[in-house]
Each structure stands twice: as C-alpha cells, then as structure tokens.
C-alpha positions in Angstrom: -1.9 -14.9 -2.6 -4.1 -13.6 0.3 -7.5 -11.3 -0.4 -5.6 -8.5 0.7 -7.7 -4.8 0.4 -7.2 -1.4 -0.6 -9.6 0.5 2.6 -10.4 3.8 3.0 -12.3 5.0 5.9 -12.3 9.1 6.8 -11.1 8.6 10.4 -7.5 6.7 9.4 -4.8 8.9 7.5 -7.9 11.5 6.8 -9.6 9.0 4.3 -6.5 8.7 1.7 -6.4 4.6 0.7 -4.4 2.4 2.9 -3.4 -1.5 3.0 -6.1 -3.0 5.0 -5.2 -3.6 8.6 -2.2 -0.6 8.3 -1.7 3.0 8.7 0.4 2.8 5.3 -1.5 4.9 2.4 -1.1 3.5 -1.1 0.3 7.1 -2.0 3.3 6.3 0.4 4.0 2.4 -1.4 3.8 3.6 -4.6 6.3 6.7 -4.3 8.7 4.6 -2.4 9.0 2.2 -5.3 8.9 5.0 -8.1 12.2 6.4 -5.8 14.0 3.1 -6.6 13.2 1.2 -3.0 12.5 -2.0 -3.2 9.5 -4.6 -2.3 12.1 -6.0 0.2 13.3 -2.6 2.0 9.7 -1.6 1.9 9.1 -5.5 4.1 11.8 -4.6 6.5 10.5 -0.9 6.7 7.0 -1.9 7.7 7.0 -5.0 9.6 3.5 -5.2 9.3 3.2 -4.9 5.8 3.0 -7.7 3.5 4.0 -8.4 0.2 -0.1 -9.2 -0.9 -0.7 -5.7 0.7 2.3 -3.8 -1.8 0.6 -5.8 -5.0 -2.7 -4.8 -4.0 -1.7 -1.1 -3.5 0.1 -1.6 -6.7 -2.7 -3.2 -8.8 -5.4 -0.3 -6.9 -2.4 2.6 -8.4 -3.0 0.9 -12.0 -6.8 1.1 -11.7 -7.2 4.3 -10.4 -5.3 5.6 -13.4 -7.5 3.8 -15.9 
C-alpha cells in the first residue's frame, strides 16, 4: 500500500479534506459508499483516484469519529 494522505488546504474545495493530489473530498467517498457504490465504480468514476486514496479517506472517516 502507497503512503497515501488525507490534505486539507483552505484554497482547494474551501478547506474540506480531500485525497492528496485530487479535488475529491472525503465527505464525497464516504457517502458514495454509504449509498451502496462500490470501491470499483468509485475507480472508474474518478480515474485519478486510487484505491490507497478510498482506504485512507475511509480510515481518516473512522478517526474523525473517534
């Protein structure tokens, strides 16, 4: 597995955590997969998303609910 990172920065998608390296907030992973979509469709959806990047928005979701 690649060291991928949860970012946030205040001048991408107004400081909400992203996957490093994407426009794609952790909000928007984590509500598509509550809605039944799948790792894969989620791949195919964002072609510059990885798999790394969906577990480390996952794992960042569990944390921040700790």
């Amino acid at each position: 597995m690649t060291d991928v990172q949860i970012t946030s920065d205040p001048a991408v998608m107004m400081g909400r955590p992203v996957v490093d390296g994407t426009r794609i907030t952790v909000d928007h992973i984590l509500e598509e997969l509550a809605a039944g979509v799948t790792i894969d469709q989620l791949l195919r959806a964002h072609p510059r998303l990885t798999r790394d990047g969906i577990l480390a928005a996952i794992r960042f979701g569990n944390e921040e609910q700790l």
